[in-house]
Backbone as numpy.savetxt, mean C-alpha at the origin, in Angstrom:
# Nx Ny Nz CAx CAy CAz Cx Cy Cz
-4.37 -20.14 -1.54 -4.88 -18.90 -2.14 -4.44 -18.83 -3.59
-5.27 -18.64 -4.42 -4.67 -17.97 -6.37 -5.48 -16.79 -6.01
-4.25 -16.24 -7.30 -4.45 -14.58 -7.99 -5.30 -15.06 -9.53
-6.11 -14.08 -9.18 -6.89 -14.12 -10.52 -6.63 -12.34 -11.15
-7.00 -12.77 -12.97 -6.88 -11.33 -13.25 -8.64 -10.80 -13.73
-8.84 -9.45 -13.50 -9.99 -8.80 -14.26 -9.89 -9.18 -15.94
-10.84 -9.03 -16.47 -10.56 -9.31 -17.91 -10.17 -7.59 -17.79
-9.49 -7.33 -19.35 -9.12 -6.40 -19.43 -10.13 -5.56 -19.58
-11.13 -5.86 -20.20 -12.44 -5.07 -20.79 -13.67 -4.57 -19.93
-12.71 -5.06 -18.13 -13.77 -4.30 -16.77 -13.13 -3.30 -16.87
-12.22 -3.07 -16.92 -11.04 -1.60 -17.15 -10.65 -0.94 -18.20
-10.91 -0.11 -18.04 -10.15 1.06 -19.12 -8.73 1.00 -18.95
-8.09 1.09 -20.22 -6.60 0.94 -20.52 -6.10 2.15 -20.05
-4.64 2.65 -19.30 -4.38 3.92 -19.00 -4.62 4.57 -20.35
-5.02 6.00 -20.44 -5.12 7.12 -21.31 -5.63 8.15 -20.92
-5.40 8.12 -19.59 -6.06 9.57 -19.03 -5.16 10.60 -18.40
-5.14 11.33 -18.10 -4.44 12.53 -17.84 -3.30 12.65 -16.22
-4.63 11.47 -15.32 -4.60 11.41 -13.99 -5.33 9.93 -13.96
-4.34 9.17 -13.03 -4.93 7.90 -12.67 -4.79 7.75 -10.97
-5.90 6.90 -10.49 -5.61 6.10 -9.35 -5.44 4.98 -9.08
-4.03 4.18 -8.62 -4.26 3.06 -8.35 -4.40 2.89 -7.09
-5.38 1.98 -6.63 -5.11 1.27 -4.96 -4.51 0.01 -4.80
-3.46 0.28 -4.03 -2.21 -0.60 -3.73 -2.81 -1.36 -2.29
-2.79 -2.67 -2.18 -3.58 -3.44 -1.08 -2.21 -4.09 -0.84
-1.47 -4.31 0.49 -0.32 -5.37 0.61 -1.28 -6.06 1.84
-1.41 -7.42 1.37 -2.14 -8.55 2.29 -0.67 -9.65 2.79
-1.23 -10.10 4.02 -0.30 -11.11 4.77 -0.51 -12.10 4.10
-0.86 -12.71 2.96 -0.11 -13.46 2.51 -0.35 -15.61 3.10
-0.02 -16.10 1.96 -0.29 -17.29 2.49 0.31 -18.20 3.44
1.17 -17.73 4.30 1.54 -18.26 5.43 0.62 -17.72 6.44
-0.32 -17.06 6.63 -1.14 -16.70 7.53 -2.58 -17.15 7.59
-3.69 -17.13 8.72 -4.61 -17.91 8.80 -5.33 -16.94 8.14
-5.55 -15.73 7.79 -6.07 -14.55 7.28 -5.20 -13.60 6.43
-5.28 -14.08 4.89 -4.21 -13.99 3.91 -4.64 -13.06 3.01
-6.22 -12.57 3.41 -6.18 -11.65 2.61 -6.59 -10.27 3.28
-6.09 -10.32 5.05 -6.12 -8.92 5.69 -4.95 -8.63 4.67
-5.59 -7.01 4.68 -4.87 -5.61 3.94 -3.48 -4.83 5.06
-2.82 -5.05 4.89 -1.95 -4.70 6.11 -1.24 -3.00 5.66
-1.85 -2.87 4.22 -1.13 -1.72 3.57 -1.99 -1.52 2.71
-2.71 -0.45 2.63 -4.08 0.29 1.75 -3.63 1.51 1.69
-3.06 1.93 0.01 -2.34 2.89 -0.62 -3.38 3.54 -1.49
-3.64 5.17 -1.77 -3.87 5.13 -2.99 -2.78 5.95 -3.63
-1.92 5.27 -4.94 -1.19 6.28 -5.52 -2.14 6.86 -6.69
-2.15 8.17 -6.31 -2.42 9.14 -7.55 -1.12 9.20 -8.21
-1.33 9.34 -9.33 -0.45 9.62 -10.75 -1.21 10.76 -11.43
0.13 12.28 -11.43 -0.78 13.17 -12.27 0.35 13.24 -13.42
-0.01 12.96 -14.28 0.72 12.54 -15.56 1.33 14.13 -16.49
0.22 14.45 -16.12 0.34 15.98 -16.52 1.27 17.12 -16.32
1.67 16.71 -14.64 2.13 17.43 -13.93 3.22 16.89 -13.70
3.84 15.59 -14.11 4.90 14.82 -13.49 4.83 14.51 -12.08
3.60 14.03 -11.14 3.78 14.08 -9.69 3.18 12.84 -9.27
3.09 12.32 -8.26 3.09 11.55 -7.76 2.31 11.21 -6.04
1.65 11.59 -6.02 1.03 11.55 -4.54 0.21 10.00 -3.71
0.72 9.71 -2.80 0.43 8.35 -1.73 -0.12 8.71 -0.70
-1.49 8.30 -0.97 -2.38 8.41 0.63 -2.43 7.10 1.42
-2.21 7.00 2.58 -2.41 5.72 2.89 -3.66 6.23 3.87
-4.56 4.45 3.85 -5.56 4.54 5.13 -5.08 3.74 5.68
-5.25 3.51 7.00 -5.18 2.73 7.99 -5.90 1.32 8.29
-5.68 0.52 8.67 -6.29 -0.71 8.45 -7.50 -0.63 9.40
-7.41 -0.35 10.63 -8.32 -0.25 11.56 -9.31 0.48 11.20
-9.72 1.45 10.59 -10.19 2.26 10.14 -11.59 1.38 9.85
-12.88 1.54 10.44 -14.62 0.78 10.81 -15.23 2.01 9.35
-15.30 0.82 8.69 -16.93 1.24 7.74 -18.01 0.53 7.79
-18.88 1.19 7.10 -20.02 0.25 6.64 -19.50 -0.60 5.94
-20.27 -1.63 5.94 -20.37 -2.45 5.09 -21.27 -3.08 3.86
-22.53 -3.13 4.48 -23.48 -3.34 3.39 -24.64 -2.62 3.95
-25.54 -3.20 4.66 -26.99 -2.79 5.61 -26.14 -1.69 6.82
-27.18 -0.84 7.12 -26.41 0.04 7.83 -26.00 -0.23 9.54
-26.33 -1.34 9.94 -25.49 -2.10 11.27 -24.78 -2.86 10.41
-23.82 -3.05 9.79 -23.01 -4.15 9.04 -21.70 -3.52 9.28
-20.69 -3.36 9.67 -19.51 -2.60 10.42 -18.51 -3.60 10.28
-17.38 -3.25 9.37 -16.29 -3.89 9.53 -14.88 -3.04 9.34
-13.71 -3.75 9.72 -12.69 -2.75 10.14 -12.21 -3.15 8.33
-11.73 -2.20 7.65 -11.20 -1.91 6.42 -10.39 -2.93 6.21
-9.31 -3.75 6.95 -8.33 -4.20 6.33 -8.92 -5.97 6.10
-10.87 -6.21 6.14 -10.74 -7.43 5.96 -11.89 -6.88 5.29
-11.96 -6.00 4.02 -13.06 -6.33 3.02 -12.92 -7.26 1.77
-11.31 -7.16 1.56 -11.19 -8.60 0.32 -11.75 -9.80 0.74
-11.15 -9.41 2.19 -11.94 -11.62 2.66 -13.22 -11.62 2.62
-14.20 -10.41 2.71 -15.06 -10.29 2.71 -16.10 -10.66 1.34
-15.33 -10.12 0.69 -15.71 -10.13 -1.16 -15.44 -11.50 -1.61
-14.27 -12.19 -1.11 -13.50 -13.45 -1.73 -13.75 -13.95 -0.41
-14.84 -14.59 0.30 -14.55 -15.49 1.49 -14.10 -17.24 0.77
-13.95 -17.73 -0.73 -13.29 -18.43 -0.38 -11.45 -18.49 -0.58
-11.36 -16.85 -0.52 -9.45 -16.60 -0.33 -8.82 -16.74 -1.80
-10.09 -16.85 -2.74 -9.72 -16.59 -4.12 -9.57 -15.19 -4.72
-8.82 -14.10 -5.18 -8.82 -13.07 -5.43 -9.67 -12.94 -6.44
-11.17 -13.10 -6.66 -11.70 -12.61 -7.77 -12.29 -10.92 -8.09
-12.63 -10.69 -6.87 -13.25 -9.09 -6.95 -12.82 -8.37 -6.15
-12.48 -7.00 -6.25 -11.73 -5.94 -5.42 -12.83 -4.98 -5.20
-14.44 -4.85 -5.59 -15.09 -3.88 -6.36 -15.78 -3.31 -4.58
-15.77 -4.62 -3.59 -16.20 -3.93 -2.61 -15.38 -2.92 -1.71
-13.96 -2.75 -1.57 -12.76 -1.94 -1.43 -12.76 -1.00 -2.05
-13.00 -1.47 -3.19 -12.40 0.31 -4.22 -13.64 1.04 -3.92
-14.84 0.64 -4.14 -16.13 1.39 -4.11 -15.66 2.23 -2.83
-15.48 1.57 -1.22 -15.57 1.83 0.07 -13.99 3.01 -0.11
-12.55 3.02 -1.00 -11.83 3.56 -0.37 -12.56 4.90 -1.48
-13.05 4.64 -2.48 -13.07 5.64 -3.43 -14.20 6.31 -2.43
-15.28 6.28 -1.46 -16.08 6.83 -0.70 -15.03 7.76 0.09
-14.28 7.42 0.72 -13.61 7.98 1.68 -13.28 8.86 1.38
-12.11 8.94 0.00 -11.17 9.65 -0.36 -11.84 10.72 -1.72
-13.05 10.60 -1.98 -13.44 11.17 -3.25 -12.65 10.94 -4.30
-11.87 9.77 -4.81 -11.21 9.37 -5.56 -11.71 8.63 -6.51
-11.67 8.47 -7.70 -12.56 7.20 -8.43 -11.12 6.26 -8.75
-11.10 4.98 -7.85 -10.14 4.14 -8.24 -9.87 3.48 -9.54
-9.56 4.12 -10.89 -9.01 3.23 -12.17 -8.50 1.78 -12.09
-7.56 1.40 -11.01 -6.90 0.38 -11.24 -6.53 -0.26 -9.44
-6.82 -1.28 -9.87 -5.56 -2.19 -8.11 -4.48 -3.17 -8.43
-3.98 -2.96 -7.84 -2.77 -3.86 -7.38 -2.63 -4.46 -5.81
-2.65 -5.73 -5.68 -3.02 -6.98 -4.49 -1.39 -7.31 -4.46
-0.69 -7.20 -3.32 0.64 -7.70 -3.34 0.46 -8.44 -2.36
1.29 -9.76 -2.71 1.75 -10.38 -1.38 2.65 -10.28 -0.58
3.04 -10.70 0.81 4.48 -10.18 1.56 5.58 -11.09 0.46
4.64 -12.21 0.30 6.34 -13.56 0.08 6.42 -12.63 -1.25
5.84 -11.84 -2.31 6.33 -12.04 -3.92 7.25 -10.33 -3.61
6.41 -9.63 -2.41 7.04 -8.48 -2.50 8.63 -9.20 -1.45
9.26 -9.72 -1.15 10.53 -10.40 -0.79 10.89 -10.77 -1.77
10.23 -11.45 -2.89 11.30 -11.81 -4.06 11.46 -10.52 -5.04
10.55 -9.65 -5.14 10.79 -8.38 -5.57 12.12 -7.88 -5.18
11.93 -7.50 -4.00 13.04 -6.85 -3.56 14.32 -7.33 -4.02
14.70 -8.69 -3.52 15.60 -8.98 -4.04 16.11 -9.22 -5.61
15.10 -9.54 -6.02 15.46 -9.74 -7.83 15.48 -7.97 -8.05
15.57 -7.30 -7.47 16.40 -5.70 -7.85 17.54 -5.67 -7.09
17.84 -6.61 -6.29 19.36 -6.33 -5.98 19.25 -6.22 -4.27
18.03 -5.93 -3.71 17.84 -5.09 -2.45 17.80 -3.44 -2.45
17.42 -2.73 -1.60 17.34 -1.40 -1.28 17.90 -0.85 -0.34
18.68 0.44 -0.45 19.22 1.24 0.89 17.96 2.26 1.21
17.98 2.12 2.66 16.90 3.02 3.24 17.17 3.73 3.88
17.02 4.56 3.97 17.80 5.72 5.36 16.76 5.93 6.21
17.41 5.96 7.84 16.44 5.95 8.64 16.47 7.17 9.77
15.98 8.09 10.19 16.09 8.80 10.78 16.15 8.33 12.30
15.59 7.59 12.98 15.45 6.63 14.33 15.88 5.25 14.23
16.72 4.93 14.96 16.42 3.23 15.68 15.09 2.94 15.04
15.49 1.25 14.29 13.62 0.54 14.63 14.13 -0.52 15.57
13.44 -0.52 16.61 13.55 -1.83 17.70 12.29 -2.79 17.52
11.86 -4.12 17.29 11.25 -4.44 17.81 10.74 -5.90 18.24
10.31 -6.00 19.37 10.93 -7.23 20.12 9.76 -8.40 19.69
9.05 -7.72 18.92 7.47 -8.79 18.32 8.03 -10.11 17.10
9.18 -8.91 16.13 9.99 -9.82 15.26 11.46 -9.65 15.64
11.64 -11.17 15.07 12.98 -11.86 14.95 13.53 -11.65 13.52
15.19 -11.21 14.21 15.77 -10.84 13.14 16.33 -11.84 12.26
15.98 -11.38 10.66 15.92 -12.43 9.69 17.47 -13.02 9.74
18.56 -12.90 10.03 19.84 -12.68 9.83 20.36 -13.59 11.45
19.69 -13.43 12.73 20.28 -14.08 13.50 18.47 -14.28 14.29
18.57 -15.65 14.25 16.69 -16.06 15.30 17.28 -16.12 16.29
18.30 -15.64 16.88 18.38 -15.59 18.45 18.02 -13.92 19.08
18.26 -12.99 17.93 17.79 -11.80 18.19 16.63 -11.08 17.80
16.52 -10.18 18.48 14.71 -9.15 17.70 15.41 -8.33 17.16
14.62 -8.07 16.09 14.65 -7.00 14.56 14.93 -6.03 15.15
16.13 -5.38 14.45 16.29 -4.07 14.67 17.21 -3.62 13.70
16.94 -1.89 13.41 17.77 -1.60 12.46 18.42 -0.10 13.02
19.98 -0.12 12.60 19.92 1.32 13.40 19.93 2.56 12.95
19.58 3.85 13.69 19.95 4.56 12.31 20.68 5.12 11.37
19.89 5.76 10.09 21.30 5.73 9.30 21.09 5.09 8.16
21.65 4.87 7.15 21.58 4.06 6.09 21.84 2.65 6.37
20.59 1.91 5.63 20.82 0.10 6.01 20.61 -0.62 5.07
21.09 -1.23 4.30 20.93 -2.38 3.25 19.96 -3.31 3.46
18.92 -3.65 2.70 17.68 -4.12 3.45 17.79 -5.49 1.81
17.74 -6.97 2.63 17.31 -7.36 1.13 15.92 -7.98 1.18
14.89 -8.71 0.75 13.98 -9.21 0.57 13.28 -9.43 1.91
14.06 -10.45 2.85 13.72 -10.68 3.80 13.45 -9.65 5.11
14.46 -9.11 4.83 14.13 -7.42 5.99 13.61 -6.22 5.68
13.69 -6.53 4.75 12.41 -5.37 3.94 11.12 -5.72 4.30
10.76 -6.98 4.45 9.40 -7.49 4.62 9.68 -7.46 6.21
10.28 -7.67 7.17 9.86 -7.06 8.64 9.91 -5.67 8.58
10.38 -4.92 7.72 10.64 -3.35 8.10 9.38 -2.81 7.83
8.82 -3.30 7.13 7.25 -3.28 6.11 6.59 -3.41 7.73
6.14 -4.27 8.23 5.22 -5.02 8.84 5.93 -4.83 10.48
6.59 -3.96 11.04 7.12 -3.37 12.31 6.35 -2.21 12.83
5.66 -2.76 13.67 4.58 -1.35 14.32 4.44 -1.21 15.59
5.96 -1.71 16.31 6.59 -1.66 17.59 6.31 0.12 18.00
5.57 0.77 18.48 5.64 2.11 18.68 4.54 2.67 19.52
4.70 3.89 20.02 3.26 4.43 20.53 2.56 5.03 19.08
2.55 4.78 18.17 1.83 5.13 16.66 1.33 3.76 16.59
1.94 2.87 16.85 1.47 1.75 15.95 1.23 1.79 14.42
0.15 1.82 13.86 -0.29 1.14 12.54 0.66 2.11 11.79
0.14 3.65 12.19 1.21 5.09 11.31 2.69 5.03 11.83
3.15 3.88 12.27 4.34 4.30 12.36 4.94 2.90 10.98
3.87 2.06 11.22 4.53 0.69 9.62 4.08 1.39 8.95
3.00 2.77 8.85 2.75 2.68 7.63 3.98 4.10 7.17
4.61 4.87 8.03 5.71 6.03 7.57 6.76 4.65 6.93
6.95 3.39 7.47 8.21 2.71 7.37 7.53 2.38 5.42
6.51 2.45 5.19 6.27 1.52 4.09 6.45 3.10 2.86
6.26 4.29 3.78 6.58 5.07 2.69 7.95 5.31 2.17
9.12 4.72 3.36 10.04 5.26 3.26 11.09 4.00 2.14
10.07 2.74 2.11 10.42 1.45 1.06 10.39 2.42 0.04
9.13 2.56 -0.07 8.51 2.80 -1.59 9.51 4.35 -2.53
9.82 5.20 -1.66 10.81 6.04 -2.26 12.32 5.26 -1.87
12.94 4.41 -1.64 13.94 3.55 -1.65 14.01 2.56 -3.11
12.63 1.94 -2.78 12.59 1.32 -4.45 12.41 1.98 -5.69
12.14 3.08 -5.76 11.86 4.00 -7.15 13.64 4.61 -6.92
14.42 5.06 -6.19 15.75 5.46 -6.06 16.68 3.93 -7.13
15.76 2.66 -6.18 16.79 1.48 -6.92 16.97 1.63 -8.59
14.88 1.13 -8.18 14.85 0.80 -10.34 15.34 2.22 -11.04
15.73 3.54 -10.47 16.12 4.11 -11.66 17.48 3.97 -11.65
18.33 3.67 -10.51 19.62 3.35 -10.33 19.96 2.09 -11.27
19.25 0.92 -11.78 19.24 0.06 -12.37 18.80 0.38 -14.19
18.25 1.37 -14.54 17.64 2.20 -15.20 16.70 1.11 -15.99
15.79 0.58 -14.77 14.65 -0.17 -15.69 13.30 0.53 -16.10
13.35 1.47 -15.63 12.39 2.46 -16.48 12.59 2.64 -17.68
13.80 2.63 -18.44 14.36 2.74 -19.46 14.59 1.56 -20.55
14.16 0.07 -19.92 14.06 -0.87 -20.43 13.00 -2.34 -20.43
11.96 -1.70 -21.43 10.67 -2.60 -21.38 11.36 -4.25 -20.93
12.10 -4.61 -21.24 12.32 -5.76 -21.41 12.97 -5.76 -19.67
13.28 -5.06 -19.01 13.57 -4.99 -17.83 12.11 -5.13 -16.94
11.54 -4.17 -17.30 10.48 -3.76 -16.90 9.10 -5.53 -16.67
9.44 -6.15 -18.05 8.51 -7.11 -18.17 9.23 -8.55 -17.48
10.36 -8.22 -17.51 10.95 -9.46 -16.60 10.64 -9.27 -14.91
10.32 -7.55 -14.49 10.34 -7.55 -12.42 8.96 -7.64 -12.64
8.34 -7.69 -13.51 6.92 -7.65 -13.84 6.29 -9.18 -13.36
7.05 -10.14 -14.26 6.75 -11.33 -14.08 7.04 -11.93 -13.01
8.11 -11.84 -12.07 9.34 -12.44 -11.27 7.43 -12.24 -10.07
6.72 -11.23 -10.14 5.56 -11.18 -9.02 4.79 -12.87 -9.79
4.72 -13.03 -10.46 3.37 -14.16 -10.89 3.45 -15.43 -9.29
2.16 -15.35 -9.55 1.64 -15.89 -8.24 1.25 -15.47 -7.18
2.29 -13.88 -6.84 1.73 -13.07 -5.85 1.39 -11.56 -6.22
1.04 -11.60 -7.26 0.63 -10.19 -7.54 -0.87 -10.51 -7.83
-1.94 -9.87 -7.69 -3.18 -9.24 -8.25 -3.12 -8.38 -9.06
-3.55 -7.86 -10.36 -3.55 -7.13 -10.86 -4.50 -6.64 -12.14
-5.28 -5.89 -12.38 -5.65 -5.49 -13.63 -4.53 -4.13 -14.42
-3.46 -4.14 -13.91 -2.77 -3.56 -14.17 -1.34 -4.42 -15.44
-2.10 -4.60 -16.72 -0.93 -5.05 -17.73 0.69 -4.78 -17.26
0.71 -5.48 -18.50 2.19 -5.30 -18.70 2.13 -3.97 -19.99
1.42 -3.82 -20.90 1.43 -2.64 -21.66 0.70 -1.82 -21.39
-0.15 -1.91 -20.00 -0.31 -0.43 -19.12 1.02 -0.25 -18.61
1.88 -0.95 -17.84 2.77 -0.58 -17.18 4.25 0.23 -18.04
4.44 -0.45 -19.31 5.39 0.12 -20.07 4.41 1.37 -20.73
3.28 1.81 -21.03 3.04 2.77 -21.62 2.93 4.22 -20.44
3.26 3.79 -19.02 3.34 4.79 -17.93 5.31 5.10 -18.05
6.05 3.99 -18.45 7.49 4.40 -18.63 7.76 5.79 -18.44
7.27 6.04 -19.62 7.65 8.04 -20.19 7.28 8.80 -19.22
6.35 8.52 -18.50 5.89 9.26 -17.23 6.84 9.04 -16.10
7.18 8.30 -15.31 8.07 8.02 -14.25 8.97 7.59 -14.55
10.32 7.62 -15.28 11.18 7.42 -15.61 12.16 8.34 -15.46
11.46 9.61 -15.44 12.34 11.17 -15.23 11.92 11.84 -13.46
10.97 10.93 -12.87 10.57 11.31 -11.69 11.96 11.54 -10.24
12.10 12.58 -9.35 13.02 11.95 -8.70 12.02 11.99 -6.99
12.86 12.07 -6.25 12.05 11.92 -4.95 11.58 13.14 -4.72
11.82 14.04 -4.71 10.97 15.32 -4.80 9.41 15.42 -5.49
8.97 14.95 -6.62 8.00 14.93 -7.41 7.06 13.83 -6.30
7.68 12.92 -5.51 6.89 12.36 -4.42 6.55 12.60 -3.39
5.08 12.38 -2.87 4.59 13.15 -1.82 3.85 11.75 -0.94
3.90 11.96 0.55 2.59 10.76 0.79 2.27 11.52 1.88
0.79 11.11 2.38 0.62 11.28 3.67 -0.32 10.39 4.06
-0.88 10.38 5.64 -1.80 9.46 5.68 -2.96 10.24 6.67
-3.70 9.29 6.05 -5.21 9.43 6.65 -5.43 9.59 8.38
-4.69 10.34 9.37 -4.69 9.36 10.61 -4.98 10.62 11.91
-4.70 10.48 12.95 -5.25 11.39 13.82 -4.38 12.18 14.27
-3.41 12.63 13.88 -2.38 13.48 14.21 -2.80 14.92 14.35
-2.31 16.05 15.15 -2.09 17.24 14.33 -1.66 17.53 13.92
-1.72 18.51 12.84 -2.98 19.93 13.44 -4.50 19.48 12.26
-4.13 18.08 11.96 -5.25 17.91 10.56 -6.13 16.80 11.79
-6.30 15.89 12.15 -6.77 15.12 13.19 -8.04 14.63 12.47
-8.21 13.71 11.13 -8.43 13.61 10.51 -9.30 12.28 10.95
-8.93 11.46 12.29 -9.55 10.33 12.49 -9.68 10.73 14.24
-10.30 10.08 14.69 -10.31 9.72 16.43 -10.58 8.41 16.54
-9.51 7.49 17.49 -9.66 6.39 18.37 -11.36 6.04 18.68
-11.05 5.23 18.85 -12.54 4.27 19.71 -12.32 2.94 20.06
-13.05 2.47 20.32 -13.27 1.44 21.05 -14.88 0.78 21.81
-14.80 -0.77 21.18 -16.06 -1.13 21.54 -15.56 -3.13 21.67
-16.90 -3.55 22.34 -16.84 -4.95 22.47 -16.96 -5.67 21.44
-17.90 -5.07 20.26 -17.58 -6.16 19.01 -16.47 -5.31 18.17
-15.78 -5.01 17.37 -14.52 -4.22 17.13 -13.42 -4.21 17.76
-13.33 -4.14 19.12 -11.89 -3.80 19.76 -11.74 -2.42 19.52
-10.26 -2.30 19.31 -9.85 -1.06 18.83 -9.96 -0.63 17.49
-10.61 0.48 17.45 -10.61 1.08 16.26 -10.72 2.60 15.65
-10.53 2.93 14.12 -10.50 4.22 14.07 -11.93 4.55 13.10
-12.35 6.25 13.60 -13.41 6.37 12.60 -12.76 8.18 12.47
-13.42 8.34 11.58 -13.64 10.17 11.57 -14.50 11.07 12.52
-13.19 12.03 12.58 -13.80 13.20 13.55 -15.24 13.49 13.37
-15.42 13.01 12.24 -16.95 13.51 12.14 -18.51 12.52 12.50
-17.66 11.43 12.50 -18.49 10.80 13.05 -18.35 9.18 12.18
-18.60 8.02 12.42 -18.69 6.91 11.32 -19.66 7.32 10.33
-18.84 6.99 8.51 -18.71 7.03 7.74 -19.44 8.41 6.89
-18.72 9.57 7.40 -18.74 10.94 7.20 -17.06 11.25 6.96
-17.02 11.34 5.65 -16.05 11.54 5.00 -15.64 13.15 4.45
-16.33 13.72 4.45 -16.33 15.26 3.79 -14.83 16.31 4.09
-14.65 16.32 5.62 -12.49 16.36 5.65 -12.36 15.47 5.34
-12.04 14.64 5.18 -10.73 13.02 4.95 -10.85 14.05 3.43
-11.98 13.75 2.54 -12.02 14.15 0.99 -11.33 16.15 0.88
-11.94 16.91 1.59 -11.55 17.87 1.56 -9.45 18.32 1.47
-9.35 16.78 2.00 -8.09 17.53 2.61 -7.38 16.64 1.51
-7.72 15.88 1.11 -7.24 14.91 -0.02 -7.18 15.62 -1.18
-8.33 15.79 -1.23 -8.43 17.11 -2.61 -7.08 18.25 -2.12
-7.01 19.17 -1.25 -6.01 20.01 -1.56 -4.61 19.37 -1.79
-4.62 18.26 -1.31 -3.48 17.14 -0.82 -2.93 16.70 -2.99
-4.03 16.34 -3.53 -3.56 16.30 -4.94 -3.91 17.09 -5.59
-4.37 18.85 -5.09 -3.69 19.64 -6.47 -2.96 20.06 -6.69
């Protein structure tokens, strides 16, 4: 698999008030299917407001696709766009999440598991605090292969390698929403690190964790988009962060289960496949 970049000139440079990026984390090239989406984020950035809001969708989650019998589950439209596993276009994703969410996606970011492991660690690792036990007996713990992953609760020192099972653990009666609460609870762990490190505060910091991704990052997202957002999240703390996700819980019940012979298991909206009008409604109150 290679990462390719957009020229800069498909994108507008940040200068707007409010941006969206969609954050895609794919399994990566040790897998036979490297560019399923295992993590489909959108972070809003309201620049204005100092805030910060993370929607996640769910991978399972059945759209259209092209012709209106064309049905595929969300987390394999890159392979879809790139069937030969080259990252050249994101445009069929963003179009499909920006449908969902009434969002117009500005920007993506394509992570891999292996570059987000060297991430982690080239910051040192992350403490995570966990409210529950994670048990689960699917992965082996990075630290001893005679045992299954588990972390207990409480605060746990996580470095590269267990960060990426803690990511990708969906041992639960939630399943997918329960990796995807674990991936919110990274992502406010790593914004706690880099300001603890105070690389918000240092371009030259900033352009070195920048690079340390080459090879596994996707991005139309610069390096002088990324230092000209500095001034913006640099003063952010975990409070100014919000996430939620797209999923069938109450009292919002935002998706319902299904199930069929070509699909398997899967999720669509209460309202029916690809009737979006709550998912967007509630998104909208969700970022003002």
């Amino acid at each position: 698999m290679e990462f390719w970049k957009i020229s800069a000139s498909q994108k507008k440079i940040i200068d707007d008030r409010e941006i969206n990026i969609l954050v895609l984390g794919i399994v990566g090239f040790k897998s036979r299917s490297p560019l399923l989406s295992d993590a489909i984020m959108v972070v809003n950035l309201n620049l204005a407001k100092q805030k910060i809001k993370v929607i996640s969708i769910p991978r399972d989650l059945l759209v259209q696709v092209s012709s209106p019998s064309h049905f595929a589950k969300i987390n394999s439209l890159l392979t879809i766009e790139n069937p030969d596993l080259k990252i050249k276009k994101t445009k069929l994703i963003s179009k499909k999440i920006s449908e969902i969410t009434g969002l117009e996606i500005d920007k993506v970011a394509v992570v891999d598991l292996d570059g987000f492991k060297y991430f982690i660690d080239a910051i040192g690792g992350v403490n995570v605090y966990l409210e529950k036990t994670v048990y689960d007996p699917i992965l082996l713990n990075p630290d001893n292969f005679d045992e299954m992953f588990s972390l207990e609760a409480g605060w746990n020192f996580m470095d590269g390698e267990k960060a990426a099972k803690f990511v990708r653990s969906r041992f639960a009666s939630t399943g997918d929403f329960y990796r995807i609460n674990h991936q919110h609870d990274l992502l406010l762990s790593v914004l706690q690190k880099l300001k603890q490190i105070n690389a918000f505060s240092s371009p030259s910091l900033v352009y070195k964790i920048y690079n340390s991704w080459k090879g596994y990052l996707y991005s139309d997202l610069n390096t002088a988009d990324v230092i000209k957002l500095m001034p913006y999240v640099q003063n952010l703390s975990t409070k100014d962060i919000s996430f939620v996700s797209i999923s069938f819980s109450m009292p919002d019940q935002l998706l319902r289960s299904n199930r069929s012979d070509i699909y398997g298991y899967f999720l669509e909206p209460t309202q029916g496949l690809e009737k979006y009008e709550n998912i967007q409604n509630y998104i909208q109150n969700f970022t003002n």
